[in-house]
N, CA, C and O atoms as CSV, one atom per row, in Angstrom:
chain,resi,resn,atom,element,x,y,z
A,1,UNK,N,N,190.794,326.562,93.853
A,1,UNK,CA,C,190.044,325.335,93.709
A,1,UNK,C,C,189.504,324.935,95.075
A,1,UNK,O,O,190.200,324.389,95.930
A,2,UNK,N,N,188.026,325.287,95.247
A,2,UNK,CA,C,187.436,324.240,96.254
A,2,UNK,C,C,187.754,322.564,96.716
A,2,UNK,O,O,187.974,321.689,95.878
A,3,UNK,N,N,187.723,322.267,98.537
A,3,UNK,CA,C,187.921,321.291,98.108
A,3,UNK,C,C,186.928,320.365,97.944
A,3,UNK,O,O,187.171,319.159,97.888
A,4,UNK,N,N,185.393,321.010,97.833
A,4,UNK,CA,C,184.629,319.420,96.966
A,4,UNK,C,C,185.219,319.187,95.926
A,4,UNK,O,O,185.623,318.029,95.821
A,5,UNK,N,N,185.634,320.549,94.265
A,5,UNK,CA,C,186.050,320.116,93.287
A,5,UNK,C,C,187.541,319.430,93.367
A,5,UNK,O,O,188.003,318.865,92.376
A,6,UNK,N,N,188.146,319.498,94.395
A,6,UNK,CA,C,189.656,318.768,94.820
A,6,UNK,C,C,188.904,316.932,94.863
A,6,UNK,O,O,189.345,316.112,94.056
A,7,UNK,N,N,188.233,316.684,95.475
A,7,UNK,CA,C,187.372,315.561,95.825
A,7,UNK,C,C,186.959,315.138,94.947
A,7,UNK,O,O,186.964,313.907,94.952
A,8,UNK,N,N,186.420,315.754,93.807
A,8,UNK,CA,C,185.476,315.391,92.875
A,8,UNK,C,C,186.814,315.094,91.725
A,8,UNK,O,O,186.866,313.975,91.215
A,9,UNK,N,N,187.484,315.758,91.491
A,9,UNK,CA,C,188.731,315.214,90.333
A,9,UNK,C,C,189.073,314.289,90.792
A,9,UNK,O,O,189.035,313.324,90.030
A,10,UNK,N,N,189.732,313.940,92.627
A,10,UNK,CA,C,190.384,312.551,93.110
A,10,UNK,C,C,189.149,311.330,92.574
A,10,UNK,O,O,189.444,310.516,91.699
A,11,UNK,N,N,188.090,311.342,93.077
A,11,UNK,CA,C,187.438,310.581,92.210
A,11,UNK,C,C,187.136,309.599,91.146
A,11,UNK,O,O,186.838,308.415,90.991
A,12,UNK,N,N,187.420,310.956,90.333
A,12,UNK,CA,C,187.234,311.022,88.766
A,12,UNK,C,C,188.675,309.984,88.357
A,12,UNK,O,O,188.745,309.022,87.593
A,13,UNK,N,N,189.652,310.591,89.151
A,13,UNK,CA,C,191.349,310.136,88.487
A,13,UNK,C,C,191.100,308.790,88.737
A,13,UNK,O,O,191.476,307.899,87.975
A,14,UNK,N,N,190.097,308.481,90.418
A,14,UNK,CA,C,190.062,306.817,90.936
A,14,UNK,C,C,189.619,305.833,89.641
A,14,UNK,O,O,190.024,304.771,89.169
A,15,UNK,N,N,188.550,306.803,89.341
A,15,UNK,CA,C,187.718,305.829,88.604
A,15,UNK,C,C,188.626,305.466,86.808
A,15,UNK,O,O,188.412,304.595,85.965
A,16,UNK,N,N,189.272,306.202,86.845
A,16,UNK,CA,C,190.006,306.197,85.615
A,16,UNK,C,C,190.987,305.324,85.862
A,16,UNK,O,O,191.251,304.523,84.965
A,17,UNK,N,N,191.791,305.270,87.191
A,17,UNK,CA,C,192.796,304.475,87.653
A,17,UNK,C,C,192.357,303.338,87.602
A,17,UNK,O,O,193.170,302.470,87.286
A,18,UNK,N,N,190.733,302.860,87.927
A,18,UNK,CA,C,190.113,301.528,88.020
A,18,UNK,C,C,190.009,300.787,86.869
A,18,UNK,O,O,190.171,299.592,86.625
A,19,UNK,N,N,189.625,301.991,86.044
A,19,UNK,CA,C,190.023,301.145,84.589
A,19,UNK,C,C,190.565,300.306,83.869
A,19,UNK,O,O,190.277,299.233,83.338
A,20,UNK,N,N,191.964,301.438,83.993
A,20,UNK,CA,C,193.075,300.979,83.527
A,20,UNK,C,C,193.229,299.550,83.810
A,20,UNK,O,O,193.368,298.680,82.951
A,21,UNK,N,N,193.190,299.345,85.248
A,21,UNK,CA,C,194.001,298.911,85.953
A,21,UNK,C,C,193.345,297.534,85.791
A,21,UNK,O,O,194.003,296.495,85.772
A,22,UNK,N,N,191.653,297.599,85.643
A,22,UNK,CA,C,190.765,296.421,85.633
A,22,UNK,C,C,191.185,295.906,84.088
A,22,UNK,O,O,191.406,294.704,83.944
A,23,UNK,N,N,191.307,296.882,82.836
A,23,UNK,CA,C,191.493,296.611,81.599
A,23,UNK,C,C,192.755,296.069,81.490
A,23,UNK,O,O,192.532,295.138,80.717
A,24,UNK,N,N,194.264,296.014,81.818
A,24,UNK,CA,C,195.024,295.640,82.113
A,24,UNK,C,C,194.960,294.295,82.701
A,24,UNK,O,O,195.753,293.459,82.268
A,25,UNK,N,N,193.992,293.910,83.783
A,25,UNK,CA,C,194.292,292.767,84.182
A,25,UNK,C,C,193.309,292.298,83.621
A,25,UNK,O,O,193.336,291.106,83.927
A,26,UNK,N,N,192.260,292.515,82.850
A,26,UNK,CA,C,191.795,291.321,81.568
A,26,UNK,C,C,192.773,290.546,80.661
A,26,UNK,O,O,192.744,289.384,80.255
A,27,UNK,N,N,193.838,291.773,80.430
A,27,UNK,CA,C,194.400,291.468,79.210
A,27,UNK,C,C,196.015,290.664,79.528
A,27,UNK,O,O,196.789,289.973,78.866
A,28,UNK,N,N,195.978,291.110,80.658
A,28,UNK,CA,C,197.211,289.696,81.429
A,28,UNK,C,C,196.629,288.341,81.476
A,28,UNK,O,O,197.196,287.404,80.913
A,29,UNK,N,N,195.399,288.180,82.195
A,29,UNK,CA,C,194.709,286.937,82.398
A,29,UNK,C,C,194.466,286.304,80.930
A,29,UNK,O,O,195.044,285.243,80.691
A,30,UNK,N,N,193.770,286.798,80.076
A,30,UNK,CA,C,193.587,286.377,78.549
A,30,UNK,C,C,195.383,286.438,77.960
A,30,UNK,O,O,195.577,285.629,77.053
A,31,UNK,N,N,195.868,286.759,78.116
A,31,UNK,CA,C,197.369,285.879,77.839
A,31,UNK,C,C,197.951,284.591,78.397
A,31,UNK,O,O,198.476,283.587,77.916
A,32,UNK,N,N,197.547,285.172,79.982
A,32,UNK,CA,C,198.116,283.998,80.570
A,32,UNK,C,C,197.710,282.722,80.318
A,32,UNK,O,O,198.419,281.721,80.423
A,33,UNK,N,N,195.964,282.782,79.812
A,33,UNK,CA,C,195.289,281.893,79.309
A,33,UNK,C,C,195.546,281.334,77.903
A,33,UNK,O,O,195.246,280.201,77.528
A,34,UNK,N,N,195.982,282.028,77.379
A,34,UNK,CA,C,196.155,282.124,75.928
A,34,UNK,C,C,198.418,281.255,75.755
A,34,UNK,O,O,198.966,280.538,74.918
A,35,UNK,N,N,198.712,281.670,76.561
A,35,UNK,CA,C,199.738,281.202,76.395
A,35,UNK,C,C,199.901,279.533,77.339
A,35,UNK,O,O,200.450,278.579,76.788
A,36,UNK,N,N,199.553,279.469,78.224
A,36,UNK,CA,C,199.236,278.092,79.538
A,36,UNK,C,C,198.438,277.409,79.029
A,36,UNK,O,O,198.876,276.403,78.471
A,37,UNK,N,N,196.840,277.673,78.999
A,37,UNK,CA,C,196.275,277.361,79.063
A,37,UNK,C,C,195.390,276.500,79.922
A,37,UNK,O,O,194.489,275.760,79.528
A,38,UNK,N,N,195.880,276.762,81.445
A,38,UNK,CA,C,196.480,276.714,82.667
A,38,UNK,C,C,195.164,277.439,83.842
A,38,UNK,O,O,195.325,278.405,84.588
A,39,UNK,N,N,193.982,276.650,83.683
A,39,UNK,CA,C,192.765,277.747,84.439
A,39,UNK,C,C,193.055,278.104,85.896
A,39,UNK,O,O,192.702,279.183,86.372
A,40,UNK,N,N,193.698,277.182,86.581
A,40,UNK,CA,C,194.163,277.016,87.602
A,40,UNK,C,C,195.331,278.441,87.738
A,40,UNK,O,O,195.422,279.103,88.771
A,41,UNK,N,N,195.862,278.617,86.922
A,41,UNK,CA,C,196.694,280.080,87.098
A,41,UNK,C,C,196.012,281.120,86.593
A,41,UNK,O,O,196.684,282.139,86.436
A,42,UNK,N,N,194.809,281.171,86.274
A,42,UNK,CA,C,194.317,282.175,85.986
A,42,UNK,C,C,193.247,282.537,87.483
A,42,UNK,O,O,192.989,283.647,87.948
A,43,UNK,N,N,192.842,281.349,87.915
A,43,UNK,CA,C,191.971,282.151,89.278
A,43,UNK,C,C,193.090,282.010,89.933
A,43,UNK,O,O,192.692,282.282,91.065
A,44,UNK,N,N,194.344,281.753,90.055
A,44,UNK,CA,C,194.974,281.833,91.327
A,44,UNK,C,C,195.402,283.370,91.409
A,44,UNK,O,O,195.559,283.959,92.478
A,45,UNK,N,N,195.671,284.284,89.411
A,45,UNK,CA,C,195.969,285.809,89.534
A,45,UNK,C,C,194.288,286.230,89.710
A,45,UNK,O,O,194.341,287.293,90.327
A,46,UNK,N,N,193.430,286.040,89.566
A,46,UNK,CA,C,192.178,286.231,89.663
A,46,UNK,C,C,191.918,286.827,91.548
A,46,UNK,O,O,191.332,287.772,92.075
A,47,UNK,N,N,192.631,285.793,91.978
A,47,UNK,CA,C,192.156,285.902,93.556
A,47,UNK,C,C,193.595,286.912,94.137
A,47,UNK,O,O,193.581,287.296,95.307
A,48,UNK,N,N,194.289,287.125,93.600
A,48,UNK,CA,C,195.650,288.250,93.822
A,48,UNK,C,C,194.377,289.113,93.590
A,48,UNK,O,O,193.412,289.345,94.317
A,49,UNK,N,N,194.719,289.532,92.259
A,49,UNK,CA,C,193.597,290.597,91.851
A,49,UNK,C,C,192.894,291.218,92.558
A,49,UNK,O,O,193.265,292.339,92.904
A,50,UNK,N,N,191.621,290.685,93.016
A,50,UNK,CA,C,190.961,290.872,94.058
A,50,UNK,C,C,191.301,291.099,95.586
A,50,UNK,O,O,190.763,291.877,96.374
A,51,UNK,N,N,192.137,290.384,95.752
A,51,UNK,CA,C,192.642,290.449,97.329
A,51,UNK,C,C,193.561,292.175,96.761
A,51,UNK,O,O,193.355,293.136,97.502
A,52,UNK,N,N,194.236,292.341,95.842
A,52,UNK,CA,C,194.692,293.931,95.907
A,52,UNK,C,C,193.964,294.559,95.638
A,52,UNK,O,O,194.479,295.659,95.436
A,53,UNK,N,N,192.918,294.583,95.476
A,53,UNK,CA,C,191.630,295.792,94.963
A,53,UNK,C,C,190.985,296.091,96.520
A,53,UNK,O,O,190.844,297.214,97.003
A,54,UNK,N,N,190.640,294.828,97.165
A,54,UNK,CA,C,190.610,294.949,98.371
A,54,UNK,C,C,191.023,295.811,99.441
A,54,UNK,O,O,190.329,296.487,100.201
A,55,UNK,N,N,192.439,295.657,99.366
A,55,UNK,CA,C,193.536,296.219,99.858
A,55,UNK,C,C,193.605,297.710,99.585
A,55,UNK,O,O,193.798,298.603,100.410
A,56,UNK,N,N,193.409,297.820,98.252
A,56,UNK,CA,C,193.033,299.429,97.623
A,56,UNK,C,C,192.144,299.933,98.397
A,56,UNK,O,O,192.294,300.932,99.101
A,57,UNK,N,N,190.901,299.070,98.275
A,57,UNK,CA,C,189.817,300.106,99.036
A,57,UNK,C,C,190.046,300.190,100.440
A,57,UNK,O,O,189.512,301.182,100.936
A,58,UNK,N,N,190.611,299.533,101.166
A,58,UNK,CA,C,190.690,299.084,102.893
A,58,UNK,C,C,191.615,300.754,102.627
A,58,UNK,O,O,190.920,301.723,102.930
A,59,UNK,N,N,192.455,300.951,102.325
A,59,UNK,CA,C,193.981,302.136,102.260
A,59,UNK,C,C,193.182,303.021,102.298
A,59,UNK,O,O,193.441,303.851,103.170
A,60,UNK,N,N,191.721,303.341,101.341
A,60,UNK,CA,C,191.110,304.305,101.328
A,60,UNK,C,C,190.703,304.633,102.260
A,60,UNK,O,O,190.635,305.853,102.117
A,61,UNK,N,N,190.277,304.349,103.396
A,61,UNK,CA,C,189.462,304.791,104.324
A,61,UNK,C,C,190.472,304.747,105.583
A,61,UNK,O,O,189.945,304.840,106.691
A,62,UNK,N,N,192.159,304.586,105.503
A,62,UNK,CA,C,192.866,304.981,106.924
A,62,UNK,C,C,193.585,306.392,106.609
A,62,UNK,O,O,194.170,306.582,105.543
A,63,UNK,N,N,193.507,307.195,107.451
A,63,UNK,CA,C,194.206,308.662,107.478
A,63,UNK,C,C,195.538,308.494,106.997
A,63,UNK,O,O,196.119,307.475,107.371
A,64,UNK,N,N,196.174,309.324,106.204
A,64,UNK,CA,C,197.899,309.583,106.537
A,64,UNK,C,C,198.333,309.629,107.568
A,64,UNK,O,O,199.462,309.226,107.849
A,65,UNK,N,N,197.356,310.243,108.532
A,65,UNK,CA,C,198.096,310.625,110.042
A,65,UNK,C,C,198.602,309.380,110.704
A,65,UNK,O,O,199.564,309.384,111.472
A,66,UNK,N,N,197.773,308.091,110.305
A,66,UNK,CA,C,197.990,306.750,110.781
A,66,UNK,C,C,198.852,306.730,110.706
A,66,UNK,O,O,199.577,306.858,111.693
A,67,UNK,N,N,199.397,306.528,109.272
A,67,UNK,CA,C,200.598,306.089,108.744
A,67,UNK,C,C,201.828,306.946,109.449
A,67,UNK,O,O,202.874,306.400,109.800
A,68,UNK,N,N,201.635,307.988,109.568
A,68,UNK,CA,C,202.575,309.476,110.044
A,68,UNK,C,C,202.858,308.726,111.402
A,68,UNK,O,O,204.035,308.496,111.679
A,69,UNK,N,N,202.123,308.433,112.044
A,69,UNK,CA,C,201.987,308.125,113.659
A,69,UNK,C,C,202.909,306.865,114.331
A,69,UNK,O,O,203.492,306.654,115.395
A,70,UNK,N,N,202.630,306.017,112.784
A,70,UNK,CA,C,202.997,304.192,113.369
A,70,UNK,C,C,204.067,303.975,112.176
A,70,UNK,O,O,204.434,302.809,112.032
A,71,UNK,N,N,204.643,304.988,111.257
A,71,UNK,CA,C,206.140,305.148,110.731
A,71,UNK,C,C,207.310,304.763,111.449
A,71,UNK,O,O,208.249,304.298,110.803
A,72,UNK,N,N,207.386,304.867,112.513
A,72,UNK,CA,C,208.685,304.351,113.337
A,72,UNK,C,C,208.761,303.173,113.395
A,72,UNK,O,O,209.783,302.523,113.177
A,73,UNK,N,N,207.214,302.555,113.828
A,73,UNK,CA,C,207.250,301.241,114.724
A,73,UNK,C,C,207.094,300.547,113.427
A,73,UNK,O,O,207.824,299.558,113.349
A,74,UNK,N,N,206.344,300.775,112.362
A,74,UNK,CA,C,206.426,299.785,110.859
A,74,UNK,C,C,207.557,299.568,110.542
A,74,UNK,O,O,207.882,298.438,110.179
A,75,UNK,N,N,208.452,300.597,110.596
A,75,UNK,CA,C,209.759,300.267,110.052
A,75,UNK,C,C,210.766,299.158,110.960
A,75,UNK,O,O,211.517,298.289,110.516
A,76,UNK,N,N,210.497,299.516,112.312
A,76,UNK,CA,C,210.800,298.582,113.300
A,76,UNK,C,C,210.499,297.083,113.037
A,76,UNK,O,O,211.274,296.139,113.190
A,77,UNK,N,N,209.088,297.059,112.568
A,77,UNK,CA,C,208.881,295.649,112.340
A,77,UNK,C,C,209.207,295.028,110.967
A,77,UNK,O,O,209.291,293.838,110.663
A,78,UNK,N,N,209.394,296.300,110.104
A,78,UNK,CA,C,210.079,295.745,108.862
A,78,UNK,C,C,211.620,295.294,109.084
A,78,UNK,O,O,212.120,294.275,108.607
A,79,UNK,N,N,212.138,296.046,109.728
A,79,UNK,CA,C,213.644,294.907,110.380
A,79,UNK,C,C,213.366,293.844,111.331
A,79,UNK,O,O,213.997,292.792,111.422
A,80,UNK,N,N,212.399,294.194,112.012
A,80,UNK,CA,C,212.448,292.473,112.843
A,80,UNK,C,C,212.071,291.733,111.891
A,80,UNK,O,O,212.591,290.618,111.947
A,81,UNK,N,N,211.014,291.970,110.579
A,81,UNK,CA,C,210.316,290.789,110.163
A,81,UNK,C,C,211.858,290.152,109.103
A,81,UNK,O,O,212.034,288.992,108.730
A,82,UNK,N,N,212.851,291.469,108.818
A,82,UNK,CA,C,213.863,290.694,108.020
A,82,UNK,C,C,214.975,289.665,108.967
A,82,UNK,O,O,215.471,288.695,108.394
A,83,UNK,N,N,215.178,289.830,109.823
A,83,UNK,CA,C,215.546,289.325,110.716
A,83,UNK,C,C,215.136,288.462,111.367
A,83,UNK,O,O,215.757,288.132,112.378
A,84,UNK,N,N,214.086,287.888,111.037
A,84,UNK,CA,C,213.474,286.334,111.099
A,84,UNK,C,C,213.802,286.116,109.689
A,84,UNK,O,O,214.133,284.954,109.455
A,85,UNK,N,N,213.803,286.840,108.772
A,85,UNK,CA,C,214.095,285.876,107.421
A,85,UNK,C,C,215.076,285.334,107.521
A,85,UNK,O,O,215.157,284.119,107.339
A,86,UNK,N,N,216.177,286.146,107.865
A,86,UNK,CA,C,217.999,285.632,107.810
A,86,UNK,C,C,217.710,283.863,108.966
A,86,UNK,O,O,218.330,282.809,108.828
A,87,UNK,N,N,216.789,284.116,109.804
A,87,UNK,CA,C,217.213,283.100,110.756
A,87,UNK,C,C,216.195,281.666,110.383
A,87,UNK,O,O,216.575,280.505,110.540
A,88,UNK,N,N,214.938,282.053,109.899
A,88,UNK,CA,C,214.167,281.102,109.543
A,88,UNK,C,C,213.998,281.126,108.363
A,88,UNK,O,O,213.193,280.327,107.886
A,89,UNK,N,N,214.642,281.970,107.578
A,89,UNK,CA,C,213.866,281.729,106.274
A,89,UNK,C,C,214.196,281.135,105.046
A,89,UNK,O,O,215.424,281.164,104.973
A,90,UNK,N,N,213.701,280.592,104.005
A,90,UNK,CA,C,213.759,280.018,103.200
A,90,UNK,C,C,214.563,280.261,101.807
A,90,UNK,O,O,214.340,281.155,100.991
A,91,UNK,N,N,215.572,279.226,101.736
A,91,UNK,CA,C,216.549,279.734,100.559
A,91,UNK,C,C,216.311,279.032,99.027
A,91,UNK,O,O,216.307,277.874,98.608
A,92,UNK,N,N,216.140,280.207,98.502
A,92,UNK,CA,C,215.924,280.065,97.096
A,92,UNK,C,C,216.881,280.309,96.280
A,92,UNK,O,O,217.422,281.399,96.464
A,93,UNK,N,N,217.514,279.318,94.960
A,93,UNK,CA,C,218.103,280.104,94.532
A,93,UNK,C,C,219.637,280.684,94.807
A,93,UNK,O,O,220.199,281.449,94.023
A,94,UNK,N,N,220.212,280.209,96.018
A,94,UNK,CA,C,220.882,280.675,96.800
A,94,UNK,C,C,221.010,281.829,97.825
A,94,UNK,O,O,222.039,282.218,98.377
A,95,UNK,N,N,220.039,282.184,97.929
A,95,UNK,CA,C,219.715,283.410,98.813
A,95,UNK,C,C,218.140,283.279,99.838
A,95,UNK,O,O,217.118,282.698,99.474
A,96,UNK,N,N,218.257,283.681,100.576
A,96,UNK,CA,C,217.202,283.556,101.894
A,96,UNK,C,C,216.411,285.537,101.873
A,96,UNK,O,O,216.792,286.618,102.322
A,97,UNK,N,N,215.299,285.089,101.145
A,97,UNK,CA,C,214.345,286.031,100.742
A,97,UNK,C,C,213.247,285.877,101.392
A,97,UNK,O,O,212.747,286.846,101.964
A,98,UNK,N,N,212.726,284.778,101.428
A,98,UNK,CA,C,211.227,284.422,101.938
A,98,UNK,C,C,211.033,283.643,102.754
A,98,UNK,O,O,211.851,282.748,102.963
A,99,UNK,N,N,210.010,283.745,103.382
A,99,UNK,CA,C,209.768,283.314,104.693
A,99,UNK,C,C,208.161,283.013,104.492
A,99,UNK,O,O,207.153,283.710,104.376
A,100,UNK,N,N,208.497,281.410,104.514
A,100,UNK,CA,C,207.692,280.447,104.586
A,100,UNK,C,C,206.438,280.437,105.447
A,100,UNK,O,O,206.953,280.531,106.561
A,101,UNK,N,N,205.305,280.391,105.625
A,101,UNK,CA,C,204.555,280.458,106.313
A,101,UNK,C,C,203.149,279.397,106.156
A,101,UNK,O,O,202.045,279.486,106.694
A,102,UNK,N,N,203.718,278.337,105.149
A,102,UNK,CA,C,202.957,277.414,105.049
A,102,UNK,C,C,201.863,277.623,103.890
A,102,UNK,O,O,202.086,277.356,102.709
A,103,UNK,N,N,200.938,278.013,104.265
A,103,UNK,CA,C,199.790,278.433,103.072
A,103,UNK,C,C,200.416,279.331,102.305
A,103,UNK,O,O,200.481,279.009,101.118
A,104,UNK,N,N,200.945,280.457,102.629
A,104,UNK,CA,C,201.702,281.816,102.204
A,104,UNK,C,C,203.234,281.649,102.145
A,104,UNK,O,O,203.877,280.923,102.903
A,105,UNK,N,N,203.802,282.498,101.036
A,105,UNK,CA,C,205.510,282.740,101.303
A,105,UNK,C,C,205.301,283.809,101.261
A,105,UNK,O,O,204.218,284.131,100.773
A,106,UNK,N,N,206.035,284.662,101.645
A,106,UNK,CA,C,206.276,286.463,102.043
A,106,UNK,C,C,207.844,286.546,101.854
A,106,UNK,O,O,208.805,285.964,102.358
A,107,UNK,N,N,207.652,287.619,100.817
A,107,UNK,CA,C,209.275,287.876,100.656
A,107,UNK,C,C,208.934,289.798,101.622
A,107,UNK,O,O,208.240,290.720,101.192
A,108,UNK,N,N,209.579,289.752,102.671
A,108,UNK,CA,C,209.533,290.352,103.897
A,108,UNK,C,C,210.244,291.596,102.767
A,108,UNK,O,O,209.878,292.757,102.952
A,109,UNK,N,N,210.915,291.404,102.003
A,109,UNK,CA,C,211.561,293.312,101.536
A,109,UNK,C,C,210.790,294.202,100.795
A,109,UNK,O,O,211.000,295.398,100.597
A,110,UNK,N,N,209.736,293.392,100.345
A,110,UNK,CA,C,208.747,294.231,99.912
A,110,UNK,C,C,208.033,295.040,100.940
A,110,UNK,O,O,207.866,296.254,100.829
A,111,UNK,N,N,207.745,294.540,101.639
A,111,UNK,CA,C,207.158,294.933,102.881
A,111,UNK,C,C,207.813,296.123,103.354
A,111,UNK,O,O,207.079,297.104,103.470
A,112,UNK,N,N,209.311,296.293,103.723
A,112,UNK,CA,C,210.563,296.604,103.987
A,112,UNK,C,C,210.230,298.303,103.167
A,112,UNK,O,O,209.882,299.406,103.588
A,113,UNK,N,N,210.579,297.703,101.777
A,113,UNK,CA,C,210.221,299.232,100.855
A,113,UNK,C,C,209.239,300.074,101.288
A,113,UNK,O,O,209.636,301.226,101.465
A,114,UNK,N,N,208.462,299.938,101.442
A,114,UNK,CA,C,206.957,300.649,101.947
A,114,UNK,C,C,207.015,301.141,103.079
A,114,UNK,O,O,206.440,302.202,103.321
A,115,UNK,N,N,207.872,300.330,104.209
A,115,UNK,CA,C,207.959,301.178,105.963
A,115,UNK,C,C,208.813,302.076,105.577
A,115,UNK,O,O,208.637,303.210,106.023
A,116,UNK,N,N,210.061,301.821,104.575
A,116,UNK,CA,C,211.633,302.659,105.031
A,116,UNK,C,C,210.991,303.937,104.284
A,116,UNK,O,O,211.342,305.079,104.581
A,117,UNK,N,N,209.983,303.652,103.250
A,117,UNK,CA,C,209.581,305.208,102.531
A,117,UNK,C,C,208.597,305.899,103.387
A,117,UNK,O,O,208.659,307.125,103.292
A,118,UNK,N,N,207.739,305.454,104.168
A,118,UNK,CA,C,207.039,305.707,105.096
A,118,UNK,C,C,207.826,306.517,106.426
A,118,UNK,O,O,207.459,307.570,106.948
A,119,UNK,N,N,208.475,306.057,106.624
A,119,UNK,CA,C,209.904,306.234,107.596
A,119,UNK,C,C,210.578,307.712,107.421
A,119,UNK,O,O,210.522,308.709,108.140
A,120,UNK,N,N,211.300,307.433,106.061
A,120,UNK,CA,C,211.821,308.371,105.111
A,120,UNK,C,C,210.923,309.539,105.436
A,120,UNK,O,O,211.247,310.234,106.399
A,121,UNK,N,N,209.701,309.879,104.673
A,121,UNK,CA,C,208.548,310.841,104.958
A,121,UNK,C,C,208.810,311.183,106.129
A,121,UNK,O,O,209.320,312.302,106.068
A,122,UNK,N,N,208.753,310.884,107.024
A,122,UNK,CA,C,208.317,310.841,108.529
A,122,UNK,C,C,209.452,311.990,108.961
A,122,UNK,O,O,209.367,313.152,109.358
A,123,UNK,N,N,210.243,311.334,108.762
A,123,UNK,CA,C,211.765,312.218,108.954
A,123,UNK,C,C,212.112,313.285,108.236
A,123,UNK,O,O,212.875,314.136,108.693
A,124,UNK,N,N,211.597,313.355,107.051
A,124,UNK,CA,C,211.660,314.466,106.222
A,124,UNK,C,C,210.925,315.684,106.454
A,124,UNK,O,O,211.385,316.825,106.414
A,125,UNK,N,N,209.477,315.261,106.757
A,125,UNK,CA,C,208.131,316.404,107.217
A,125,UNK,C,C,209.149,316.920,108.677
A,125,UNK,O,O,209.649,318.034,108.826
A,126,UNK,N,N,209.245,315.775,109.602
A,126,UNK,CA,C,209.789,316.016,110.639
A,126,UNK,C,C,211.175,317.204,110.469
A,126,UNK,O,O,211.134,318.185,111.212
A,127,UNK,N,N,211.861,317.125,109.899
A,127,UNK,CA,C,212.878,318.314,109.442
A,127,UNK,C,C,213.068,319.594,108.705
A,127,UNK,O,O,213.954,320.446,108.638
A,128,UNK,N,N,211.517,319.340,108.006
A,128,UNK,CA,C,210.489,320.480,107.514
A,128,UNK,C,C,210.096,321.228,108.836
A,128,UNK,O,O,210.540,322.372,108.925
A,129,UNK,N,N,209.459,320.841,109.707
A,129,UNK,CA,C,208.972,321.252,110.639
A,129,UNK,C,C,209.823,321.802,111.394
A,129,UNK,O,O,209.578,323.003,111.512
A,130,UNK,N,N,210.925,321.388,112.096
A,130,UNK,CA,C,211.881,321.940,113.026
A,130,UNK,C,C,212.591,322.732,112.258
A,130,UNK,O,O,213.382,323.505,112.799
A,131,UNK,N,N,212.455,322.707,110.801
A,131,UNK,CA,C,213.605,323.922,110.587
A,131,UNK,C,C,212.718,325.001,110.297
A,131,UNK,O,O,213.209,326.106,110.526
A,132,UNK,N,N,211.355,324.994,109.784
A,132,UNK,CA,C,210.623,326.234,109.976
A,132,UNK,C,C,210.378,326.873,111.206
A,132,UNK,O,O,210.051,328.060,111.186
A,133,UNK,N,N,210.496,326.215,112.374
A,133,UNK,CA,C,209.903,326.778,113.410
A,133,UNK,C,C,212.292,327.139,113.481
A,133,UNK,O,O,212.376,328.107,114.238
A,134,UNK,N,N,213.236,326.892,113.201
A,134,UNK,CA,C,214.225,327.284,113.229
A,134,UNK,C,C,214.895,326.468,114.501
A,134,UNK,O,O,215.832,327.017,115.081
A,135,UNK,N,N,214.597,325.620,114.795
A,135,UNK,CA,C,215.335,324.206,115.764
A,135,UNK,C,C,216.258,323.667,114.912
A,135,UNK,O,O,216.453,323.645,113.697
A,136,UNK,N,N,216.882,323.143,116.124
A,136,UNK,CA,C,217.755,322.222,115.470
A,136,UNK,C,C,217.108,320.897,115.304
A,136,UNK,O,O,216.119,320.801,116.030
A,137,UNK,N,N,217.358,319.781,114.538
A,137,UNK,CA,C,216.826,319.028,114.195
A,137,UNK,C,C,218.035,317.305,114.500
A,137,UNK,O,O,219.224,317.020,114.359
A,138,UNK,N,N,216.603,316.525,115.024
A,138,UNK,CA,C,217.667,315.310,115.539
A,138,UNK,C,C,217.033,314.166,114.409
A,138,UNK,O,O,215.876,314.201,113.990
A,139,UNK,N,N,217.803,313.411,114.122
A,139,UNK,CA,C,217.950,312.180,112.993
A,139,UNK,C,C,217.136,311.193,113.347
A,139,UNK,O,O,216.638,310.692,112.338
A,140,UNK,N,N,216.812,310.738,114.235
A,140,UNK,CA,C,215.411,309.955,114.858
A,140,UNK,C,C,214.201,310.761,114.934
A,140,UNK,O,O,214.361,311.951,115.207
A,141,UNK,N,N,213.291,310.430,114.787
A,141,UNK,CA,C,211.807,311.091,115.122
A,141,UNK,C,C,211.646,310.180,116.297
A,141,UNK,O,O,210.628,310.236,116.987
């Protein structure tokens, strides 16, 4: 398989993924509407929506290598950023998850998931690599 036709299926899968994904969130919003009746919660998932489609396309256009490169230090800041939660952050519920930021709340472990798998990768390719070339291999990258 060539890779224009490699390119041309990723595409194809995007545009199918867009679908879904757009048809799906018609059919959340027309509930949410349908059950509330609540317009005010419907542009507030309206503007989520959008701000992650956003986000989708922005992802599209940075390398893996980025990600490969700044894996250490994301994960780094995914423990500092939990570590302002424990000290500033906001308890819900009985537990201190989110961290207040006024306009925004950020529950910082989501965030968290995404560096440590990023991380994870990092260390894994990294132990791929040193054991093909037949090194020994150290637990930090």
């Amino acid at each position: 398989m060539t890779e224009k036709n490699i390119k041309s299926e990723a595409g194809i899968l995007s545009a199918n993924i867009a679908v879904i994904v757009t048809f799906l969130y018609l059919i959340s919003v027309a509930m949410i509407f349908l059950v509330t009746g609540d317009k005010k919660l419907v542009i507030l998932q309206t503007t989520w929506y959008l701000l992650g489609v956003m986000v989708i396309i922005f992802m599209r256009f940075i390398s893996i290598s980025y990600f490969e490169k700044y894996a250490v230090w994301l994960y780094g800041l995914g423990i500092l950023m939990l570590a302002v939660v424990l000290i500033f952050g906001k308890e819900v519920n009985g537990a201190k998850r989110w961290l207040d930021l006024g306009v925004v709340s950020l529950q910082t472990s989501e965030f968290m998931k995404i560096f440590f798998i990023l991380y994870l990768a990092k260390i894994i390719a990294h132990h791929r690599e040193k054991e093909a070339t037949g090194a020994r291999t150290a637990i930090i990258c």
